[in-house]
C-alpha positions in Angstrom: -1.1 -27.5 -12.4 -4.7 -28.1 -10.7 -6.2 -25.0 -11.5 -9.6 -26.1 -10.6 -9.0 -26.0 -6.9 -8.3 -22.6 -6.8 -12.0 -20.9 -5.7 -10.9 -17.8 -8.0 -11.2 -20.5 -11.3 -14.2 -21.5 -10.3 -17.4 -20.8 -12.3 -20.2 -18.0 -10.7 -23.2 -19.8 -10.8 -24.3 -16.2 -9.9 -23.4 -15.0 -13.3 -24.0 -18.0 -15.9 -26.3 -15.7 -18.0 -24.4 -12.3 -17.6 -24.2 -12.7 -21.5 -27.6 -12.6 -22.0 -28.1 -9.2 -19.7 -28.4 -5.7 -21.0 -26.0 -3.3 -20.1 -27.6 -2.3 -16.4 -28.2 -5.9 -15.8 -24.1 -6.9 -16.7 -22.7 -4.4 -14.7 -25.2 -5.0 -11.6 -23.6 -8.6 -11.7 -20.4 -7.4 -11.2 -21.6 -4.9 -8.6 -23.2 -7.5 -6.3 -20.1 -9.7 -6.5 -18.0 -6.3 -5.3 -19.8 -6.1 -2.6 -18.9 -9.4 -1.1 -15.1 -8.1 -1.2 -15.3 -5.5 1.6 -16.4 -8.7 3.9 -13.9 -11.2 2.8 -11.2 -8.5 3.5 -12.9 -8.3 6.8 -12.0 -11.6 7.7 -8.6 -11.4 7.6 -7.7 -8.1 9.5 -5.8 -9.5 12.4 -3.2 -10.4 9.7 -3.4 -7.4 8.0 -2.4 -6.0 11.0 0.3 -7.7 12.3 1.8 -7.0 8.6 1.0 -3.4 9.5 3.0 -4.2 12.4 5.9 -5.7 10.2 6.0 -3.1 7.7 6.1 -0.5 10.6 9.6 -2.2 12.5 11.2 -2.5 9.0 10.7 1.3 7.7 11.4 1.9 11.3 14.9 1.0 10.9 16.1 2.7 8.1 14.7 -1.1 5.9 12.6 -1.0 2.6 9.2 -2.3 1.6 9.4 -3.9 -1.4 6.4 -5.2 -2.8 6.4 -7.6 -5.8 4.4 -9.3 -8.3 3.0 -10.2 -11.5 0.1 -9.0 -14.2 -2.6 -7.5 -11.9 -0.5 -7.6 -8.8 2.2 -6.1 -10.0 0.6 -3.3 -11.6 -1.9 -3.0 -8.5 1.4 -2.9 -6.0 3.2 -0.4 -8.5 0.6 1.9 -8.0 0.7 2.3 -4.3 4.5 2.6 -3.9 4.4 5.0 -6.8 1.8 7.3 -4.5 3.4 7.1 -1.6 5.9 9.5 -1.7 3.8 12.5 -3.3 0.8 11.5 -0.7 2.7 11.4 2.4 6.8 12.9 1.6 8.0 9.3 1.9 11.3 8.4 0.2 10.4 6.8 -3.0 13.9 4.9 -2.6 12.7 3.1 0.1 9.1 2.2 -1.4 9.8 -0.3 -4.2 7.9 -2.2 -6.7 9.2 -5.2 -8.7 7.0 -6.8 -11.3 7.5 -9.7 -13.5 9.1 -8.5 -16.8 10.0 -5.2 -15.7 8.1 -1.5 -16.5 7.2 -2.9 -19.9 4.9 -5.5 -17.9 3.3 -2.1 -15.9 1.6 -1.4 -19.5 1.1 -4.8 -21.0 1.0 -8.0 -20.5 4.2 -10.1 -20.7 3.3 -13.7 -21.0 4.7 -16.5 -19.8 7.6 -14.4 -17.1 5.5 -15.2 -14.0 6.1 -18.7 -14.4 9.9 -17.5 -14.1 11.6 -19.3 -10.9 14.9 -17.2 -10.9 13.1 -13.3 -12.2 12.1 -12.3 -8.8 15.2 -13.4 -7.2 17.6 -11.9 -9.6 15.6 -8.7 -9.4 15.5 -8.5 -5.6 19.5 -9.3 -6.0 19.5 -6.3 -8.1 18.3 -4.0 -4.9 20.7 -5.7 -2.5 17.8 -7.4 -0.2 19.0 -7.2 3.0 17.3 -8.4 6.9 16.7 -4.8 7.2 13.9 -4.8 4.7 10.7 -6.5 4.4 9.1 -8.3 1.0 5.3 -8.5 0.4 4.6 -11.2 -2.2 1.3 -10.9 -4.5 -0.5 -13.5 -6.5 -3.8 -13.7 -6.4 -4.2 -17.5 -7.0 -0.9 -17.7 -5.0 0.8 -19.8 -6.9 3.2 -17.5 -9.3 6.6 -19.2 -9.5 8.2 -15.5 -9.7 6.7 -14.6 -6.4 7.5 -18.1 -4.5 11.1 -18.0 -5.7 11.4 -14.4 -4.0 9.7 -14.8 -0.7 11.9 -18.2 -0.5 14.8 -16.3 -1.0 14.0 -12.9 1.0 13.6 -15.7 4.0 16.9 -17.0 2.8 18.4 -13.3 3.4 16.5 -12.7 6.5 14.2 -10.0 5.5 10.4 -9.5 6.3 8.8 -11.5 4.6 4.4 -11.0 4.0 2.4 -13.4 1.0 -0.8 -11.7 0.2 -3.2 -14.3 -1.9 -7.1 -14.6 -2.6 -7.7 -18.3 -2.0 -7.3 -20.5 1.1 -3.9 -22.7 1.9 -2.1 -21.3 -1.0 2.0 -22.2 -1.6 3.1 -18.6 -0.7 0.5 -18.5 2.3 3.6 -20.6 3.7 5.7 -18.6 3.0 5.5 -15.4 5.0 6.4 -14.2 8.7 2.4 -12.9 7.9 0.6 -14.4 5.5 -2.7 -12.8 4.0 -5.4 -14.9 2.7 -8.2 -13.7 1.5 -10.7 -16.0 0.1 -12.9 -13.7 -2.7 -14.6 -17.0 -4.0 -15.4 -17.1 -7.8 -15.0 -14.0 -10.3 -17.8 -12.4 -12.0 -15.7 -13.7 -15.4 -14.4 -16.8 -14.6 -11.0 -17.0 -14.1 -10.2 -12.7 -14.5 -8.9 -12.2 -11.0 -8.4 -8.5 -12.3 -11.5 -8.2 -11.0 -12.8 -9.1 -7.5 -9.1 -10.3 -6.8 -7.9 -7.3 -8.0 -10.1 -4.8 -6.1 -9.1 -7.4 -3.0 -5.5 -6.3 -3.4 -6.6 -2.5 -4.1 -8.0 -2.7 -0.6 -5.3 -4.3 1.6 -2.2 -2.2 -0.3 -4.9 0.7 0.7 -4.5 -0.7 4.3 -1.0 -2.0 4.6 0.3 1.7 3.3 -2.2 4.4 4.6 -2.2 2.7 8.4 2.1 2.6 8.4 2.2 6.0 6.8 0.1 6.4 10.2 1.8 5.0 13.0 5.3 6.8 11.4 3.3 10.1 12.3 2.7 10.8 8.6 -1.0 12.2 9.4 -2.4 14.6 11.7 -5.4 13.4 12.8 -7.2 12.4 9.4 -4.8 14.7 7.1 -2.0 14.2 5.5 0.4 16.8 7.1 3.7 15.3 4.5 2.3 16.4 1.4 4.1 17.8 -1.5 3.4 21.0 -3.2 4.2 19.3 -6.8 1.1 21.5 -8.5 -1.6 23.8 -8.0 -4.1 21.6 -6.3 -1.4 20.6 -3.9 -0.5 24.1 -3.1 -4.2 24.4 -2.3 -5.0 21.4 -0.1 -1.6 22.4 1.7 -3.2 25.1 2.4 -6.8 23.7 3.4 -4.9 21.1 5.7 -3.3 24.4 7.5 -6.4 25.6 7.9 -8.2 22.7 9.1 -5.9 21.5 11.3 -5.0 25.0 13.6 -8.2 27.0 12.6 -6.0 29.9 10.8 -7.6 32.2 7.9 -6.5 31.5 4.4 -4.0 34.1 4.8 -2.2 32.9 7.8 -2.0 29.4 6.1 -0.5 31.3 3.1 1.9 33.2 4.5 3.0 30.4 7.5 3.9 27.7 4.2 5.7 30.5 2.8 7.9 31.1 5.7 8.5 27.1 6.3 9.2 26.8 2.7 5.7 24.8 1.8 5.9 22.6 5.1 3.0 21.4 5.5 3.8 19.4 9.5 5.8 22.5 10.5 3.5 25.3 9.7 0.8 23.5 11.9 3.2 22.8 14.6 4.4 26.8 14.8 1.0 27.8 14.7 -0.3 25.6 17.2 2.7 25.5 20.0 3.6 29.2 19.1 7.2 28.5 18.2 9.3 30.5 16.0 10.5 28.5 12.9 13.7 27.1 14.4 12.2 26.4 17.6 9.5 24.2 16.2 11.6 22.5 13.7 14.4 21.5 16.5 11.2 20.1 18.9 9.9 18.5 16.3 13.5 16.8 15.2 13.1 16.0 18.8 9.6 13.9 18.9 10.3 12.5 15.3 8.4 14.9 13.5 5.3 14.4 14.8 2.8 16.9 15.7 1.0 14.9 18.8 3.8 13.6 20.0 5.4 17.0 20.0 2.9 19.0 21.5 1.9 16.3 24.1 5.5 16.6 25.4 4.9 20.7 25.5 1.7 19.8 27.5 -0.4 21.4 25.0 -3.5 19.6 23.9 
């Protein structure tokens, strides 16, 4: 294992004396390094895209994204699919996270299961991978035996297959149908790709996610019309998104989610095509529940 020739091992020359800094001066370090993660991201989003793209035909047709990985992937890929569902009314059965050693890995570290070659195959066997689905690998370096063995075998099944990595010619950039390499250069702390790697990752999940959650008509213009009413500040912005989206009073948005039993995409859609409850629900069942769609077909702008 050559280490060294991974950029994300390499020592920040930028940093050599961070030790020696007060506390303003140690976390300004690590907040000019950040800042060079928004760019390197940049680099690379026609791939991010056609992943988009990938992501979109598999959910499409009735498939799954499963992302998986291990340490700070795992965890970082965990928490997208697990705020999915309550952020945009997406079936958490068909958003899935696997990480290396399992939920006990979610809140500490597990050593030595990444370097596991049959884990993340015996795990996806576990959810019955099929071609319908599609598999996003993460590994920062992009080298994590537990995430080659599974995009091997989710091309082996047929599935969808996407490597997401922070260096340059990586072994599961070679992997994929779409492979995502973003090159972050050297951390802050050598070596602790929880950190510019990390925040990488954060950014591209952000992407990947939000823009399918998009183009499946999960947001009305910039809101998110599938929201849950799970607690009081839900129950609010449900009612704000009303509001904001069809110009109603506070009242109408109240009593309109009360009538389509806390629907958020419903209640906008009587209110703005003037359709009775069973009317709109029926026209939107129609246009796949989305709004634009809809009304565009009602020749209402």
């Amino acid at each position: 294992m050559n280490l060294n020739a991974l950029k994300t091992e390499q020592r920040n020359e930028n940093t050599f004396t961070i030790d020696e800094l007060d506390s303003y001066g140690i976390i300004s370090k690590i907040n000019d390094e950040d800042q060079t993660v928004a760019i390197s991201v940049k680099n690379e989003l026609e791939d991010i895209a056609k992943a988009v793209d990938l992501i979109e035909k598999s959910l499409s047709s009735d498939g799954r994204l499963i992302y998986i990985g291990a340490g700070t992937s795992g965890r970082l890929a965990i928490l997208d699919s697990a705020e999915c569902p309550p952020t945009y009314g997406f079936d958490s059965n068909r958003i899935i996270s696997l990480i290396a050693g399992g939920e006990a890995a979610f809140i500490g570290a597990i050593e030595g299961v990444e370097d596991s070659k049959d884990e993340g195959v015996e795990d996806l066997k576990r959810l019955n991978l099929s071609s319908k689905d599609v598999v996003v690998g993460l590994a920062a370096s992009g080298r994590t035996p537990y995430v080659i063995e599974a995009l091997k075998y989710s091309n082996e099944v047929g599935a969808g297959t996407i490597s997401i990595a922070c260096n340059k010619n990586t072994k599961i950039g070679k992997l994929g149908k779409v492979n995502i390499e973003v090159e972050v250069g050297s951390e802050a702390i050598t070596g602790s790709t929880r950190m510019k790697s990390g925040t990488a990752q954060k950014m591209i999940l952000n992407m990947l996610s939000t823009a399918v959650m998009v183009k499946l008509g999960k947001v009305y213009s910039n809101l998110m019309v599938n929201v849950g009413s799970f607690n009081e500040k839900l129950i609010e912005r449900q009612k704000n998104i009303v509001m904001q989206a069809t110009g109603a009073s506070r009242e109408q948005a109240t009593a309109i989610l009360n009538e389509t039993d806390r629907d958020c995409k419903l209640s906008i859609f009587m209110i703005l095509s003037d359709e009775n409850l069973e009317s709109a629900k029926e026209i939107l069942s129609k246009n796949d529940w989305n709004i634009k769609k809809a009304l565009k077909n009602l020749n209402i702008k």
